[in-house]
C-alpha positions as semicolon CSV with decimal commas, in nm:
position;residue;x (nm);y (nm);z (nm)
1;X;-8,758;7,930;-2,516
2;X;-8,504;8,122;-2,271
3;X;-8,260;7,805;-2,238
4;X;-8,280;7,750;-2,613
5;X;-8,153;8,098;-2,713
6;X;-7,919;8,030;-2,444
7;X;-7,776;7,718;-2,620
8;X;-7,765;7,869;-2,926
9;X;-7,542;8,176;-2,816
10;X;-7,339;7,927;-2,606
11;X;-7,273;7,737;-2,956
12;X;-7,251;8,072;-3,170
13;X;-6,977;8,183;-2,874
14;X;-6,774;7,907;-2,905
15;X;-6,818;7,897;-3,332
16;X;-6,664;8,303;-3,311
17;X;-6,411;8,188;-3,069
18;X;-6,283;7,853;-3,307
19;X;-6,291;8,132;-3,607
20;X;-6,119;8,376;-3,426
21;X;-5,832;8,129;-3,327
22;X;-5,821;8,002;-3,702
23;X;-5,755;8,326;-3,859
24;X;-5,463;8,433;-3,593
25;X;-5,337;8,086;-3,542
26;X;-5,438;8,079;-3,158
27;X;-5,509;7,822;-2,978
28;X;-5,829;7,804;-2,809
29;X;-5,693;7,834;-2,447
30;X;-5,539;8,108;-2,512
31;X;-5,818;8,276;-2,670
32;X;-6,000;8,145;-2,309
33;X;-5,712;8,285;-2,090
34;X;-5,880;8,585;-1,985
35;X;-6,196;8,407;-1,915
36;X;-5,953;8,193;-1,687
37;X;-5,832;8,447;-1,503
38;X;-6,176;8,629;-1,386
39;X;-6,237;8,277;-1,291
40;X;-5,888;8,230;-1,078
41;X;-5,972;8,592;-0,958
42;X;-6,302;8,505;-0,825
43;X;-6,177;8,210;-0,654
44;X;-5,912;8,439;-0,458
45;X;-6,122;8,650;-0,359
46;X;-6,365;8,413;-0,256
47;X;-6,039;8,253;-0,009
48;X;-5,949;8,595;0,095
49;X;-6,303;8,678;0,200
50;X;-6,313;8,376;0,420
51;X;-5,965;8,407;0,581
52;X;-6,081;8,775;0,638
53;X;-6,433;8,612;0,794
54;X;-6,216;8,363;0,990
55;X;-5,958;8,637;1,102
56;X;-6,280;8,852;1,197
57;X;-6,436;8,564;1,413
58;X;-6,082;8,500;1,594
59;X;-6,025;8,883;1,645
60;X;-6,398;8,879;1,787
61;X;-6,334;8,547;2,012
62;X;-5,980;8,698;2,118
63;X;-6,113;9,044;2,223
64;X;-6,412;8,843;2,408
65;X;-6,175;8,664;2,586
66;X;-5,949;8,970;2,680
67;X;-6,233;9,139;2,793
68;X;-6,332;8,875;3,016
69;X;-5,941;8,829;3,184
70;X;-6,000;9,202;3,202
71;X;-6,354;9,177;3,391
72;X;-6,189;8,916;3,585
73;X;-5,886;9,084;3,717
74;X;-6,108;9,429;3,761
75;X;-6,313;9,200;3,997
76;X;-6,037;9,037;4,148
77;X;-5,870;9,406;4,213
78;X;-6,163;9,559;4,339
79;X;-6,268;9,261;4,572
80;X;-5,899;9,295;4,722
81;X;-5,950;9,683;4,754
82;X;-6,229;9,636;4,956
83;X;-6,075;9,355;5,114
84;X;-5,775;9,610;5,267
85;X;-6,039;9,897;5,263
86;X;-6,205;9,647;5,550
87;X;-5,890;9,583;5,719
88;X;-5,744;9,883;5,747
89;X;-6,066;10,033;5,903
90;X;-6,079;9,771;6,130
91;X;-5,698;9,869;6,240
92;X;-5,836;10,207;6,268
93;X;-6,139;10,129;6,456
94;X;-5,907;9,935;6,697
95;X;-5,679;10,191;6,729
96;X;-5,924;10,464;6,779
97;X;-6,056;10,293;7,067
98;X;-5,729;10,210;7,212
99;X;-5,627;10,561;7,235
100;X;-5,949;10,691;7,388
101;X;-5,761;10,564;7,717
102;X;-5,453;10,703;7,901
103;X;-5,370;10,304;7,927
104;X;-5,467;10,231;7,581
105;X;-5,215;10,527;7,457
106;X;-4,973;10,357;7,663
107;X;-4,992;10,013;7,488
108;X;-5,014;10,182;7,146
109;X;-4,687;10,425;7,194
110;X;-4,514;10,211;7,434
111;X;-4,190;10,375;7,559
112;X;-3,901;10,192;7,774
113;X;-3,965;10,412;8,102
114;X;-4,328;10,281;8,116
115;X;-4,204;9,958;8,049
116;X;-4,008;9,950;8,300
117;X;-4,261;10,044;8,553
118;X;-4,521;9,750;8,407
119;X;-4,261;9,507;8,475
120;X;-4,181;9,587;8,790
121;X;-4,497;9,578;8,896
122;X;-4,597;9,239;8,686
123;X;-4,292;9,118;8,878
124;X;-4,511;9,089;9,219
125;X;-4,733;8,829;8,970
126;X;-4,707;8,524;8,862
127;X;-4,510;8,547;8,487
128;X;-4,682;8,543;8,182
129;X;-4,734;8,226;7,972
130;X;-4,831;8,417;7,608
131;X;-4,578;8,653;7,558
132;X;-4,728;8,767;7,224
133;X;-4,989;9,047;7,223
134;X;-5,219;8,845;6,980
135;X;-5,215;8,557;7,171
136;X;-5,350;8,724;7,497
137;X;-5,705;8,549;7,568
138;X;-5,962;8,794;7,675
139;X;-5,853;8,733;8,062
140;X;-5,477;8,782;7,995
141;X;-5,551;9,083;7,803
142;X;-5,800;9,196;8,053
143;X;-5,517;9,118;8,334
144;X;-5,252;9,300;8,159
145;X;-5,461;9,600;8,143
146;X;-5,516;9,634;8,510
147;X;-5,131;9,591;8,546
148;X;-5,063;9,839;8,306
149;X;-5,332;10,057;8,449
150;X;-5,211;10,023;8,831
151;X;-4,837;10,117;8,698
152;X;-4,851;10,376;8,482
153;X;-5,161;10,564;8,641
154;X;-5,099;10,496;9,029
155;X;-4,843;10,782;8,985
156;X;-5,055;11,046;8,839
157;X;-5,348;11,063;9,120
158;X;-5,169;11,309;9,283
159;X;-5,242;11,714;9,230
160;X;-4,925;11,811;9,323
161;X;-4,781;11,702;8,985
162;X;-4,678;11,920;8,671
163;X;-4,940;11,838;8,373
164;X;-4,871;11,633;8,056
165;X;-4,865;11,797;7,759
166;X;-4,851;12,161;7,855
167;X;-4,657;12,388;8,059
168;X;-4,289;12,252;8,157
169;X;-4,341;11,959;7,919
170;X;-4,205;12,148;7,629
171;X;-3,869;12,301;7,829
172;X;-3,796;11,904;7,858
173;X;-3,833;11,871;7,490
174;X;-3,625;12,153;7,443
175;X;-3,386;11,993;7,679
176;X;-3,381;11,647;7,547
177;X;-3,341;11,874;7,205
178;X;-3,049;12,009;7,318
179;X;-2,874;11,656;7,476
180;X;-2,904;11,492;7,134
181;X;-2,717;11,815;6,973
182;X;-2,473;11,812;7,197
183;X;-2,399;11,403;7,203
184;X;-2,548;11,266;6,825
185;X;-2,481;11,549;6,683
186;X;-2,102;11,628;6,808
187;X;-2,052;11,245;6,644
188;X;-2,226;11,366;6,364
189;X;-1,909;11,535;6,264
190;X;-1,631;11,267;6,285
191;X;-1,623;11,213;5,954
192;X;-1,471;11,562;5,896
193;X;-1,221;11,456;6,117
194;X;-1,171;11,085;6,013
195;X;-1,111;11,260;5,650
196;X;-0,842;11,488;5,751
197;X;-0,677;11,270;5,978
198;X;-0,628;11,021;5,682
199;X;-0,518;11,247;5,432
200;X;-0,223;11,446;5,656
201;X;-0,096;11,103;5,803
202;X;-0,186;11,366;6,154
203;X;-0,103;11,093;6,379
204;X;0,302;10,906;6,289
205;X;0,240;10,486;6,223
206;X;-0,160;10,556;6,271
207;X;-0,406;10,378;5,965
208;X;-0,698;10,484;5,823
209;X;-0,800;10,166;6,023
210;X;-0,714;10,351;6,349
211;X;-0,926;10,650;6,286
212;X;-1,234;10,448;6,231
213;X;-1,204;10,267;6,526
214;X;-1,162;10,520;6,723
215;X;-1,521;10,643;6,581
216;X;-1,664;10,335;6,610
217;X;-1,598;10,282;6,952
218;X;-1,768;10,619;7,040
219;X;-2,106;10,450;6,881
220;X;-2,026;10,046;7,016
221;X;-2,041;10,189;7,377
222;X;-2,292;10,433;7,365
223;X;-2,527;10,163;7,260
224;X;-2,350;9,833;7,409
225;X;-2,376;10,012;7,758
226;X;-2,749;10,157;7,762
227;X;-2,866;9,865;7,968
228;X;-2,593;9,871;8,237
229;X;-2,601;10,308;8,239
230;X;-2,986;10,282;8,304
231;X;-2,934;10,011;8,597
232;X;-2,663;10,249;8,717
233;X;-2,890;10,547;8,661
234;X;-3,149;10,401;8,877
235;X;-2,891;10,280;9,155
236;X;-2,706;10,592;9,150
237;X;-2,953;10,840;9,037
238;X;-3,008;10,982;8,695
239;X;-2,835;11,348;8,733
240;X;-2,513;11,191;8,927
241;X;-2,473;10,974;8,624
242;X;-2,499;11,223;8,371
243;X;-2,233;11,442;8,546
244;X;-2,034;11,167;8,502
245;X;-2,070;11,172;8,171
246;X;-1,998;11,558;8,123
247;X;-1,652;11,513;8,207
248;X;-1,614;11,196;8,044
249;X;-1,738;11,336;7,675
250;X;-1,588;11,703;7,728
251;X;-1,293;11,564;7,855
252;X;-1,248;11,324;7,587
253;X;-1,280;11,620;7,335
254;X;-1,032;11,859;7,503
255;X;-0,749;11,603;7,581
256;X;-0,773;11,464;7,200
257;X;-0,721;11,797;7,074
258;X;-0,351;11,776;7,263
259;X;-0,279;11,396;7,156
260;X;0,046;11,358;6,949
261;X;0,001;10,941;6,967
262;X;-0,258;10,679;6,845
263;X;-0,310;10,574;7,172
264;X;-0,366;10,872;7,312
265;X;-0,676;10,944;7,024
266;X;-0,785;10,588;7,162
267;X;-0,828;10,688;7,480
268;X;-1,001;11,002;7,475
269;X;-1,182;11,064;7,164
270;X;-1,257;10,680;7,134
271;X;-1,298;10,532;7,510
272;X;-1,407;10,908;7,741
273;X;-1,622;10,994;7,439
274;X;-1,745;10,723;7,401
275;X;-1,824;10,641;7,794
276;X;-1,914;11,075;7,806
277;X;-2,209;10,966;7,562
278;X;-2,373;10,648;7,702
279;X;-2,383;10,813;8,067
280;X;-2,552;11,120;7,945
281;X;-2,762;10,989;7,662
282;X;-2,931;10,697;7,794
283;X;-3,068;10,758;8,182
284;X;-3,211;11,128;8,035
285;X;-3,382;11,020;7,681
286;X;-3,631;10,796;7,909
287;X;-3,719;11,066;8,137
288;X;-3,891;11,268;7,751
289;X;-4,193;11,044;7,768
290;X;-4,336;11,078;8,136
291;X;-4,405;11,448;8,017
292;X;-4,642;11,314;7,718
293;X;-4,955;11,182;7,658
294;X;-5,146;11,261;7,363
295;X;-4,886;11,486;7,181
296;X;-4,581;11,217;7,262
297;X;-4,563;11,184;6,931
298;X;-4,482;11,509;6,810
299;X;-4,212;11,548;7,083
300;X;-4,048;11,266;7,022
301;X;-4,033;11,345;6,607
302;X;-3,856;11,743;6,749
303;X;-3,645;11,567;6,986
304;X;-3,498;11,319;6,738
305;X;-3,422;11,573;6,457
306;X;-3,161;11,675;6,695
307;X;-2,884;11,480;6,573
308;X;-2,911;11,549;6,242
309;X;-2,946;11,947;6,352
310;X;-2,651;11,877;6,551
311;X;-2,427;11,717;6,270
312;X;-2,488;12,034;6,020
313;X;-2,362;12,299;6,304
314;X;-2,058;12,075;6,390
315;X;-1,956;11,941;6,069
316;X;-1,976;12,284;5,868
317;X;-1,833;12,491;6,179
318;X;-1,565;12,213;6,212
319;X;-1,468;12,236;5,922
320;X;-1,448;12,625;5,929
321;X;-1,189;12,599;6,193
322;X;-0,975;12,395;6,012
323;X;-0,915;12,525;5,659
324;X;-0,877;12,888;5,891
325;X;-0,660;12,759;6,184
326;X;-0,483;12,486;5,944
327;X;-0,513;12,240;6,196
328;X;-0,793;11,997;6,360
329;X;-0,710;12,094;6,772
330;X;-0,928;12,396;6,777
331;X;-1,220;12,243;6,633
332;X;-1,220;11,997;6,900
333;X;-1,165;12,211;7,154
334;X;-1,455;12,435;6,999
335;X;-1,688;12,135;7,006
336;X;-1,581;12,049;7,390
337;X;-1,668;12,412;7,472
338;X;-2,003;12,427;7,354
339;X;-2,098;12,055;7,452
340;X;-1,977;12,132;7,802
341;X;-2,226;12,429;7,805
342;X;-2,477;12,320;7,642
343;X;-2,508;11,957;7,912
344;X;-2,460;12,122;8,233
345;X;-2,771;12,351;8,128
346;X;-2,963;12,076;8,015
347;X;-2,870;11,848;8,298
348;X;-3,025;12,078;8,553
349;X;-3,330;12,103;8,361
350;X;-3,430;11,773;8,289
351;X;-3,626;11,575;8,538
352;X;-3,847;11,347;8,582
353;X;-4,194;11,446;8,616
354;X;-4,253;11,183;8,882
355;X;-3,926;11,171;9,108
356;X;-3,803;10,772;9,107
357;X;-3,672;10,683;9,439
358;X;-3,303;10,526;9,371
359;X;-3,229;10,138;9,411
360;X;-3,151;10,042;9,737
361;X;-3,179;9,696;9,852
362;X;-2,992;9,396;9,631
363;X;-3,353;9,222;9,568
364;X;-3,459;9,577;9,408
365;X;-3,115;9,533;9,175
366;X;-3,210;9,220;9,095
367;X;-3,507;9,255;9,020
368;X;-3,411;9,564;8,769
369;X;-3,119;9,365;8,602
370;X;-3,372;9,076;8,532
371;X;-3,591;9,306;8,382
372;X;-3,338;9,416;8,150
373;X;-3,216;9,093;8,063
374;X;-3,535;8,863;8,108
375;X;-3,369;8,586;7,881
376;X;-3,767;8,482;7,775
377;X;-3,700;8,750;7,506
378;X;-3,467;8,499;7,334
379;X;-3,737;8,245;7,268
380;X;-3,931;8,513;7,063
381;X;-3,820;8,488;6,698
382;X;-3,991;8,824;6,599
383;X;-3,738;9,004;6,865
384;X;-3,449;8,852;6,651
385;X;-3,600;8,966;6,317
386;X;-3,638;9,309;6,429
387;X;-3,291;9,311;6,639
388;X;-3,091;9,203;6,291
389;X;-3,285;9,513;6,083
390;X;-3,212;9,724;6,349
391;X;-2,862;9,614;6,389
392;X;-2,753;9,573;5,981
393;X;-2,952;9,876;5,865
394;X;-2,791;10,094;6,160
395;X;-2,470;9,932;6,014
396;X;-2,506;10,042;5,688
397;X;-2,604;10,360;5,766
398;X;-2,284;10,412;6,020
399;X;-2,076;10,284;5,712
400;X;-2,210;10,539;5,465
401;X;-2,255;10,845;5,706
402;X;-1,823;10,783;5,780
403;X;-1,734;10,699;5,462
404;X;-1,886;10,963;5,286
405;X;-1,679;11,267;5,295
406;X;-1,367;11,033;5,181
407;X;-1,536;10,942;4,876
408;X;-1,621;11,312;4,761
409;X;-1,205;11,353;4,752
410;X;-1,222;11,074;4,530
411;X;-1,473;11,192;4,268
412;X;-1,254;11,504;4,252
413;X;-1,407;11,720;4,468
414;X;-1,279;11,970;4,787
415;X;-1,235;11,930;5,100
416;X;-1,478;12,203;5,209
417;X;-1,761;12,041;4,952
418;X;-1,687;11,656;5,086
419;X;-1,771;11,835;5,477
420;X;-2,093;12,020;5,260
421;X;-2,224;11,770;5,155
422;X;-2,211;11,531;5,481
423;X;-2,366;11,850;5,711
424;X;-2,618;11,814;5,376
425;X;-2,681;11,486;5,474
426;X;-2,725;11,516;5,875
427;X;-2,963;11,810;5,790
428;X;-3,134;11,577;5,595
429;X;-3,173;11,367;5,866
430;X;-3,334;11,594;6,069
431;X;-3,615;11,667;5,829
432;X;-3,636;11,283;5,798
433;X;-3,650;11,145;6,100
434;X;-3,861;11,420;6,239
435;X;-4,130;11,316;5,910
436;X;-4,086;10,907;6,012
437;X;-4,154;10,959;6,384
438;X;-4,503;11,180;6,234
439;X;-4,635;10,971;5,948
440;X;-4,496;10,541;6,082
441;X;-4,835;10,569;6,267
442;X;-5,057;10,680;5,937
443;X;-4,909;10,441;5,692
444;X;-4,811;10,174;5,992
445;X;-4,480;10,161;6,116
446;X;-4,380;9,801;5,980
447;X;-4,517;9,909;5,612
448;X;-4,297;10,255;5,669
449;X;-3,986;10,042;5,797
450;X;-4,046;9,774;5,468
451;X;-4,045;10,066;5,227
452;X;-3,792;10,314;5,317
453;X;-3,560;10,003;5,398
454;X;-3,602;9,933;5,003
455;X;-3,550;10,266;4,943
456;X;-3,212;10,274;5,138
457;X;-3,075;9,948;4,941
458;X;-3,152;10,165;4,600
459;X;-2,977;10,433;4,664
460;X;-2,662;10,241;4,800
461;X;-2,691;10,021;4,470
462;X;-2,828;10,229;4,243
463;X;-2,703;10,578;4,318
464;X;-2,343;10,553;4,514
465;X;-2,186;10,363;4,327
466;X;-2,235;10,533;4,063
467;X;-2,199;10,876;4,183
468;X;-1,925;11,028;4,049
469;X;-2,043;11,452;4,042
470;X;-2,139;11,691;4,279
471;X;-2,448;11,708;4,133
472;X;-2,514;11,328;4,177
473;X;-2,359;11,275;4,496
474;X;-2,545;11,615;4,622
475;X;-2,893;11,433;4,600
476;X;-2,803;11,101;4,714
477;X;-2,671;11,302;5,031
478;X;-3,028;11,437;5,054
479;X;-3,264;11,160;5,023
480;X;-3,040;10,965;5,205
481;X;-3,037;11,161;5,468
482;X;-3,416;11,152;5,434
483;X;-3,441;10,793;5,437
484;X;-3,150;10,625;5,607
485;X;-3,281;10,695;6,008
486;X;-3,554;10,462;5,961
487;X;-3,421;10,215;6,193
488;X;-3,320;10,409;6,420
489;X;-3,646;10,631;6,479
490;X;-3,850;10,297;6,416
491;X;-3,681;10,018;6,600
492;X;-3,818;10,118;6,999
493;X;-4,181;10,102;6,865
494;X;-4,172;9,861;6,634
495;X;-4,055;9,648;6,881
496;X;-4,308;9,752;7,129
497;X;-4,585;9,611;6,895
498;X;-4,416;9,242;6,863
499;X;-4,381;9,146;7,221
500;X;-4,598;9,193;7,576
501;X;-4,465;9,515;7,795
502;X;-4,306;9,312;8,039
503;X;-4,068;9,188;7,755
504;X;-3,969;9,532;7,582
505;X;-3,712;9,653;7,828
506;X;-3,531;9,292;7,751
507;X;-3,612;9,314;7,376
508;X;-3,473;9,691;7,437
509;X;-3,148;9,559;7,582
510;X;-3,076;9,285;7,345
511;X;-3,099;9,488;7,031
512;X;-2,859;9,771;7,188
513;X;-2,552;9,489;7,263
514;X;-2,598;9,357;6,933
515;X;-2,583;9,655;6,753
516;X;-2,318;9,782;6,962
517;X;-2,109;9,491;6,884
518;X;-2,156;9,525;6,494
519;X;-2,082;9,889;6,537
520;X;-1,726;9,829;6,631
521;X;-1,627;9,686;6,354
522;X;-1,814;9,848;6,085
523;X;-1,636;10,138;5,976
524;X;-1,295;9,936;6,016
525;X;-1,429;9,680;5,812
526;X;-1,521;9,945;5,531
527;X;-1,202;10,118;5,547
528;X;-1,006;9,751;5,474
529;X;-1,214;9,692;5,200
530;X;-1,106;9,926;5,028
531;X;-0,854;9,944;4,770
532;X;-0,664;10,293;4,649
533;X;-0,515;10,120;4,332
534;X;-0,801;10,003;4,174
535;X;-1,018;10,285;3,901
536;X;-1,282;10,206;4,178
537;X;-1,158;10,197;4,498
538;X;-1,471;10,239;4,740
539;X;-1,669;9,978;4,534
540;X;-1,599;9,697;4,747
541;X;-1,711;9,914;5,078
542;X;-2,022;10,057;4,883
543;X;-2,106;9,654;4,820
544;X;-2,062;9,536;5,135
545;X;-2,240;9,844;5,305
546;X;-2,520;9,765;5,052
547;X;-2,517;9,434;5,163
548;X;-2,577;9,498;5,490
549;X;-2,884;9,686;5,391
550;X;-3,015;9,410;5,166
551;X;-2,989;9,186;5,428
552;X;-3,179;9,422;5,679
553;X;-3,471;9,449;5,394
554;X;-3,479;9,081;5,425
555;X;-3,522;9,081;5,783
556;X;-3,797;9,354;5,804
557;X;-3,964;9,142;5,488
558;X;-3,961;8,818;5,708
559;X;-4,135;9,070;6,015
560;X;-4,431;9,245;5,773
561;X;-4,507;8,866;5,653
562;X;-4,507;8,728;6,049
563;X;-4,681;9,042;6,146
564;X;-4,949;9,034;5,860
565;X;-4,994;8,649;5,935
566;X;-5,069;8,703;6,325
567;X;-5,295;8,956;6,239
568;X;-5,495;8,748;6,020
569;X;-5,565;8,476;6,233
570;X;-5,656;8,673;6,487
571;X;-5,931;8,831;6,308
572;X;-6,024;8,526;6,169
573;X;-6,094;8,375;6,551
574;X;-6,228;8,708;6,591
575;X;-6,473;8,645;6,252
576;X;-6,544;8,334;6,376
577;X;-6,689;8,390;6,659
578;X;-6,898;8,684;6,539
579;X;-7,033;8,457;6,265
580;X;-7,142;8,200;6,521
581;X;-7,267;8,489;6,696
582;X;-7,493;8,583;6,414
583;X;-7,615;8,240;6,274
584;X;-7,765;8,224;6,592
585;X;-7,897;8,580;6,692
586;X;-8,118;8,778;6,426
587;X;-7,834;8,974;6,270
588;X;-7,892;9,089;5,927
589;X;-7,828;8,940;5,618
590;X;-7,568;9,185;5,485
591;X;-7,386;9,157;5,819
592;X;-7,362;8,777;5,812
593;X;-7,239;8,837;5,400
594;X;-6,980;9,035;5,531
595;X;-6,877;8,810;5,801
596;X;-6,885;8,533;5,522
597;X;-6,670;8,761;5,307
598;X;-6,393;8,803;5,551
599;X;-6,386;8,450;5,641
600;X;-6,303;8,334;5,290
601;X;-6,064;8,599;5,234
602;X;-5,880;8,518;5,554
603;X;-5,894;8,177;5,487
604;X;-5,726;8,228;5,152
605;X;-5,440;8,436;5,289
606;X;-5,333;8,242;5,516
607;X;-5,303;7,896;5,287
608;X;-4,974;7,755;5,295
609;X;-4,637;7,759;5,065
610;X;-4,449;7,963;4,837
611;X;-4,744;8,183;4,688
612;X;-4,907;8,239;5,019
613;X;-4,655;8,358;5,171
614;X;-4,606;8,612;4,913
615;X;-4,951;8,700;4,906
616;X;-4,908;8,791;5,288
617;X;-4,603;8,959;5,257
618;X;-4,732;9,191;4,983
619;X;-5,089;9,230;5,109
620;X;-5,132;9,645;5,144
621;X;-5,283;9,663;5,463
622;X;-5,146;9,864;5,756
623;X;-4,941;9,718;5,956
């Protein structure tokens, strides 16, 4: 009955609809239009609900799949923080243990007086065949122990001598304090000079050229002649030589302040100066860690803040004298004066704790000059890695420090601000260097090094060269004066790490001619580049010094990869054996995961080629 009514309205529908169209003259589509259109409206939204289903299922299937990269690489991170968390408490563990001896502090905070004494007394032995700490077998290392041992502690059996670490320890730090003030920090200030000089044409026919050599020969000797002073030192005797150099640096201050020729400001504020310092610097600074044991650190961060202290006293009160005397004579003669003072005192105060008996014989010379320049060193390609950061970051820095009161003239500003702001920046230093020496051996001295020589090639790039207010240029002066003594507070120990004691004194010497050589030329080289007629004429000496910092970055960036590698496959020998060790003993099951877990991950790390080696250099472990 249902589908008959339904057929008969059906017929009746379409009757009303023909009637309908006959009376307005319609046609019957377009009487049936508006059923057409709920029908095409239907249809769309039937499409749009399925593209809207479809959208929903990709949106679902592309969230699933971003939370799983996300699960994935939250896995991956955490595995590779517990990964370094494992490492670095290994390093710490080793550490710890090292420095529970007097021989194992030794090793860890090697300096070059107790080097010296180890290879002396390895040079009664037969020589070495590893001559990388990590490659030391158990018997080598247990052999280099004893030698260490029977050198640095034969001396310090007897009663009769002062303490470490207490008592007249600290007037030697004060001491020491007071010799880098008076030497560092009297350089500190050339820059005052080196401005003035250029901009009253002081000295007839003399260049800007002149002037900077005559500063950079003050630092090229200083550190070209450290090895031969401290063979002298121990023929001649370490006080006798640092006379010497009293009258060589004072001297060299008083006569330039009465030189009316170049050659003349050659001779004694470039060659006596520069003599003055390497004979009074070099035998004393080695005599600071014989006083130390546990708190060496801390007096070697006081000791080296020094120089910067040293470059804000001369450099402001140099400056001082100047603008009131009008002329540069009694500024040197002021700094002559005090120096003078300031090393005799400190010459008859520092000594060594154990008194050296002096060089004698011509097999005892010998055997002290081939210590210095043991030409095994060569063959060690970490000593050249760390030699060339030391050498171009010291560059750099030597080319910024000199240059930088010349450039505040060109942004506009006085005479008094351009010696401000360098005394700014030696202050700086003393803060800095002072906060290296403390914190290299929390962080790890090659990670410290890596960073803060980044840091350095920012500022150059990023900062100088575009630093064209007092505002600017005032904070570039302080963090680079925070930053830029890296290498120089970091080279002596990072060095220590990469090669055996016997080495360092060698490794020592090498990296003092080289950078002694680049130092004579630096600031000459800077000066040449640049160009007074162009809008930017210290752009070309900003590159290059940046350059030279780049370059060190690489260096240190080749050294944290070779370091991080050796490290690694050491402890993977080392994982090795305690796996074997506890396959076959009843060790638990965690402990052989763990051993499993290292394995792999060391394995991994040290794969070959371009991502590997990335992975290594990168790798944020302490090193």
């Amino acid at each position: 009955m249902s589908g008959t009514e339904d057929s008969s309205d059906l017929i009746s529908l379409d009757s009303g609809v023909e009637s309908i169209s006959n009376s307005l003259n319609l046609g019957p589509q377009q009487i049936r239009s508006p059923l057409n259109a709920a029908q095409k409206t239907s249809r769309s939204n039937s499409v749009l609900s399925r593209m809207l289903t479809e959208t929903s299922v990709n949106s679902t299937q592309t969230i699933s799949r971003l939370n799983s990269i996300s699960q994935t690489v939250s896995k991956n991170l955490k595995e590779i923080v517990l990964q370094v968390k494992d490492d670095n408490l290994q390093t710490n563990l080793e550490n710890a243990e090292l420095r529970r001896t007097r021989v194992g502090r030794v090793r860890t905070n090697l300096d070059l007086s107790d080097a010296i004494k180890i290879a002396t007394n390895k040079s009664l032995q037969p020589p070495s065949s590893n001559l990388e700490p990590e490659k030391l077998t158990s018997e080598e290392g247990q052999s280099e122990n004893e030698n260490i041992e029977s050198a640095i502690l034969e001396d310090t059996e007897d009663d009769n001598l002062p303490p470490v670490d207490t008592g007249y320890a600290w007037v030697v730090v004060v001491a020491e304090f007071l010799l880098l003030f008076s030497t560092w920090g009297c350089n500190g200030s050339y820059g005052v000079f080196l401005s003035y000089w250029s901009n009253n044409k002081t000295f007839k026919g003399a260049t800007s050229v002149d002037y900077a050599l005559v500063g950079s020969l003050v630092l090229s000797l200083a550190q070209g002649l450290a090895p031969v002073i401290q063979v002298a030192s121990a023929i001649f005797g370490m006080k006798e030589v640092m006379c010497l150099g009293i009258v060589l640096q004072n001297g060299g201050y008083l006569l330039s302040s009465f030189a009316t020729k170049t050659w003349q400001l050659y001779l004694t504020s470039g060659l006596l100066v520069g003599l003055g310092f390497a004979c009074l610097f070099n035998p004393a600074i080695v005599v600071l860690t014989e006083w130390f044991d546990k708190k060496r650190g801390l007096a070697s961060g006081i000791v080296v803040s020094a120089s910067g202290v040293g470059g804000v006293v001369f450099a402001l009160s140099s400056q001082r004298l100047i603008k009131t005397t009008g002329s540069y004579r009694w500024a040197l003669r002021m700094i002559a004066i005090i120096a003078c003072v300031l090393n005799i005192i400190l010459t008859i105060i520092i000594k060594p704790r154990v008194p050296k008996p002096k060089l004698k014989s011509w097999h005892e010379i010998k055997t002290r000059v081939n210590i210095l320049f043991d030409m095994r060193v060569l063959k060690q390609p970490q000593v050249h890695l760390i030699a060339l950061w030391f050498t171009l970051v010291v560059t750099c820095y030597v080319m910024a420090l000199f240059t930088l009161s010349s450039y505040c003239l060109f942004i506009g500003l006085s005479q008094d601000q351009g010696s401000h702001i360098t005394a700014i920046f030696n202050g700086c230093q003393a803060i800095g260097r002072c906060m290296i020496g403390l914190s290299a051996d929390y962080v790890g001295r090659v990670n410290l090094s890596f960073f803060l020589t980044f840091v350095m090639v920012v500022l150059l790039f990023a900062m100088w060269i575009n630093a064209s207010t007092f505002i600017v240029i005032l904070f570039y002066a302080i963090l680079s004066g925070l930053t830029f003594g890296v290498a120089s507070t970091l080279n002596q120990p990072v060095m220590a790490d990469a090669v055996i004691p016997e080495l360092f004194p060698s490794a020592w010497s090498y990296e003092n001619l080289m950078v002694g050589c680049f130092c004579l030329f630096a600031e000459v080289a800077t000066l040449k580049l640049r160009d007074l007629k162009a809008s930017m004429p210290f752009l070309k000496p900003q590159v290059f010094s940046g350059s030279f910092g780049a370059g060190g970055f690489i260096f240190v960036s080749v050294l944290r990869e070779w370091k991080i590698k050796k490290i690694i496959q050491s402890r993977l020998e080392k994982t090795e054996d305690e796996l074997a060790k506890a396959n076959a003993g009843d060790d638990s099951q965690i402990e052989r995961e763990l051993l499993y877990s290292r394995r792999n991950a060391y394995n991994l790390l040290l794969k070959g080629g371009l991502v590997g080696y990335f992975k290594r250099l990168f790798y944020p472990i302490k090193v």
